[in-house]
C-alpha positions in Angstrom: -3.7 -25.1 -4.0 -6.0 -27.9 -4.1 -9.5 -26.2 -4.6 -11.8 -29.6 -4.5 -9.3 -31.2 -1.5 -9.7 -27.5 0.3 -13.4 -27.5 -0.2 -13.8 -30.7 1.7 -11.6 -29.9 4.3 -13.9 -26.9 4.6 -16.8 -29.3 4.5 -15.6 -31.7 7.1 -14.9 -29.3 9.7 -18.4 -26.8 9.0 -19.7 -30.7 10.0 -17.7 -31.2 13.1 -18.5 -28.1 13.8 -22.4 -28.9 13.8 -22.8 -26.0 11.5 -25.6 -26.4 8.4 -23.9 -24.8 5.3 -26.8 -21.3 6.3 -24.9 -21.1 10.0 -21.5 -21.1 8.4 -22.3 -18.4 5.4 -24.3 -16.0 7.9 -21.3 -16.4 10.8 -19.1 -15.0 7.4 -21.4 -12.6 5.8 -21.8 -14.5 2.5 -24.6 -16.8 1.2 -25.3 -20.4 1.4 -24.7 -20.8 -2.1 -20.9 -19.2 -1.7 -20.1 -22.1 0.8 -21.6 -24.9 -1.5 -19.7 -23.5 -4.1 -16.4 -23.7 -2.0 -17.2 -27.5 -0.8 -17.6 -28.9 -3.9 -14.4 -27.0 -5.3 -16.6 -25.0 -7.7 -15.2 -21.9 -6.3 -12.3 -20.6 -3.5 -13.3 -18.4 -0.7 -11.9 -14.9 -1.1 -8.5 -13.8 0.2 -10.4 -11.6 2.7 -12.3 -14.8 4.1 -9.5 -17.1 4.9 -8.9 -15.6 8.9 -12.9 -15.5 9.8 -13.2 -19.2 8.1 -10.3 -20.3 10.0 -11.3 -19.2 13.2 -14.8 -20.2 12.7 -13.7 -23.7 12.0 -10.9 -23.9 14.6 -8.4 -24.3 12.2 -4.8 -23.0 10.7 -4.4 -20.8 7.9 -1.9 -23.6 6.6 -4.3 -26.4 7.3 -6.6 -24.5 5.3 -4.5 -24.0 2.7 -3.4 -27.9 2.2 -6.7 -28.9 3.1 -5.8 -31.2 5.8 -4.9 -31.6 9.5 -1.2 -31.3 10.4 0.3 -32.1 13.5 0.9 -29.6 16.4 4.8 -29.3 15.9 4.4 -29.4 12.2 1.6 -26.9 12.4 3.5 -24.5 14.5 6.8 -24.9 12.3 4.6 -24.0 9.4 3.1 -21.1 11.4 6.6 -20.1 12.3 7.6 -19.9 8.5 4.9 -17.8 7.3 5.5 -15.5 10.1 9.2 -15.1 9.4 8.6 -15.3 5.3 6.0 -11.8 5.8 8.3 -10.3 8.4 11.0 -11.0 5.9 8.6 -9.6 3.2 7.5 -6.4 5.0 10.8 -5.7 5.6 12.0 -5.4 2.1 8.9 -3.5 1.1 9.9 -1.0 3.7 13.6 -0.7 2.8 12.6 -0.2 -0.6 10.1 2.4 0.2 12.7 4.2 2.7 15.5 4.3 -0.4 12.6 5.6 -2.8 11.6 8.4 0.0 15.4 9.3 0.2 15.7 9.3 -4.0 12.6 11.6 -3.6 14.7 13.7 -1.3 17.5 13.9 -4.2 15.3 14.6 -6.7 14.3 17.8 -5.2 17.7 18.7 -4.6 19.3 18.7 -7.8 16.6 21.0 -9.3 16.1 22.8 -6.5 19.8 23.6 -5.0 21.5 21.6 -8.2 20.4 23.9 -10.6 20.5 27.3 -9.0 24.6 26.8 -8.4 24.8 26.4 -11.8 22.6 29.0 -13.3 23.7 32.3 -14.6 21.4 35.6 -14.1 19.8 35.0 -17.4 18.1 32.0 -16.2 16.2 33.8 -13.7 12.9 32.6 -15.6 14.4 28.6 -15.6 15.3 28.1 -12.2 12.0 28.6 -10.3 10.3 26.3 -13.1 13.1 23.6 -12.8 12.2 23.7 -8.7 8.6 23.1 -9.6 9.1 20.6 -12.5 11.4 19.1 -9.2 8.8 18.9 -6.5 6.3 17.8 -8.8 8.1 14.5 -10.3 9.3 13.8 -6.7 5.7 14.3 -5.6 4.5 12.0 -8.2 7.4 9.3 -7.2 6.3 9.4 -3.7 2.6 9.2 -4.3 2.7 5.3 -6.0 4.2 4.3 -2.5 1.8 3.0 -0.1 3.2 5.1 2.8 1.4 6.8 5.6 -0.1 10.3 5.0 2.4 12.0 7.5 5.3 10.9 5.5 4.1 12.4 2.1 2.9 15.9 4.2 6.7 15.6 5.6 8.1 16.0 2.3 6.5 19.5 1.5 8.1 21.4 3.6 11.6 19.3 3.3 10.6 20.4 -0.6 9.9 24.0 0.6 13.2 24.3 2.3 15.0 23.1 -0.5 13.3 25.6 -2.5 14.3 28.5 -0.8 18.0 27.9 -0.2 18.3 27.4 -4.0 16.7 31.0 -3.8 19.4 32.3 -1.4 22.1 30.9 -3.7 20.8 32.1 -6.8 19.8 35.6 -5.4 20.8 36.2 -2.4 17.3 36.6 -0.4 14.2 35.0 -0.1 11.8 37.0 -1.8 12.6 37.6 -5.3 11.6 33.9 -6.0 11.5 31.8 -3.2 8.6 32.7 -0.9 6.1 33.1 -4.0 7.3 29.8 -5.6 7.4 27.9 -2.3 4.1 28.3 -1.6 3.2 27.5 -5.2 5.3 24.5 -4.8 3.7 23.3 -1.7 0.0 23.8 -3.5 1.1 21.2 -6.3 2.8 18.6 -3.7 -0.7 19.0 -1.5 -2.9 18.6 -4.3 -0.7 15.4 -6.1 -0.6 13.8 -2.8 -4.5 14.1 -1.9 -5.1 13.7 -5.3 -3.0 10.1 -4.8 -4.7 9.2 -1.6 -8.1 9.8 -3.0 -7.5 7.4 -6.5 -5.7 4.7 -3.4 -8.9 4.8 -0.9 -11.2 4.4 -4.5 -9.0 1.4 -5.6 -9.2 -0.1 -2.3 -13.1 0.2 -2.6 -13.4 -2.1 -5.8 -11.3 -4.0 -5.2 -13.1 -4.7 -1.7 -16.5 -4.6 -4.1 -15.7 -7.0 -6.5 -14.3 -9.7 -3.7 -17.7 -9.2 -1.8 -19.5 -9.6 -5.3 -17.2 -12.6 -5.9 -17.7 -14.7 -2.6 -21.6 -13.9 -2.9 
């Protein structure tokens, strides 16, 4: 990007607009001195600020971005592109995100159910602790994913249920193991998964912060 040619474009249109450079910063929420930064290429409006500068100015985020007019048909071909090339984008994310979830899924069965099949009666100590060691790397796989709440609350109980038929084919019943270490199990999950919420909402925060602090 052209950060002098996009500061002028910015410049022109605040102009056409009939804004003084004080209008324009208070319509955005930043100061007077962000703006004169932007115009004379000094500085590039955050990330955060390119929609509310666009539609304050009447103009495209692609127009905005070359730091010039296009044409209508040109403009909307552009639009069309970016559209299709985050669509495309999102898409991919989510694929990726769905095979993780299901790899998650695995994980817990192969030290949950995996590793009960195979187990003798002197293991009795190593099974439970391979099911927890099990939920609590797929836990941590699933909590760098930026996936809605429900699905990571989902997985304790698919992890719970896993849990306890590896307890019916290692034992023969529920109890012996699987109710006490199921519940144990969904503990750990719960607590790695708020635990991963609470560090994502506090990233989101500075990261919010030091683009406010930046564009100020």
């Amino acid at each position: 990007m052209d950060q002098e040619k996009i500061g002028s474009f910015i410049a022109e249109n605040r102009k056409a607009k009939g804004f003084t450079q004080i209008e324009f910063a208070e319509k955005l929420g930043v100061s007077n001195k962000s703006v004169s930064r932007w115009e004379t290429g000094k500085n590039m409006p955050d990330v955060s600020l390119f929609l509310p500068i666009c539609d304050a100015l009447d103009i495209s985020v692609n127009e905005f971005l070359i730091g010039e007019r296009i044409t209508t048909q040109e403009n909307k071909r552009a639009d069309e592109i970016l559209v299709e090339t985050i669509k495309a984008s999102n898409k991919k994310l989510k694929s990726a995100q769905i095979v993780i979830y299901i790899l998650a899924v695995l994980v817990n069965a192969l030290f949950m159910i995996g590793v009960p099949l195979t187990a003798t009666p002197s293991d009795a100590m190593a099974v439970p602790l391979a099911a927890l060691l099990g939920g609590a790397v797929s836990a941590l796989l699933l909590s760098c994913l930026n996936i809605k709440p429900i699905w990571l609350f989902i997985f304790i109980p698919i992890s719970v249920i896993e849990l306890l038929v590896g307890s019916i084919i290692y034992c023969g019943e529920l109890y012996d193991y699987g109710l006490p270490y199921a519940t144990i199990l969904a503990f750990v999950q719960l607590t790695l998964f708020l635990l991963a919420m609470g560090i994502r909402k506090i990233i989101r925060k500075l990261i919010k912060t030091k683009r406010k602090n930046k564009s100020s």
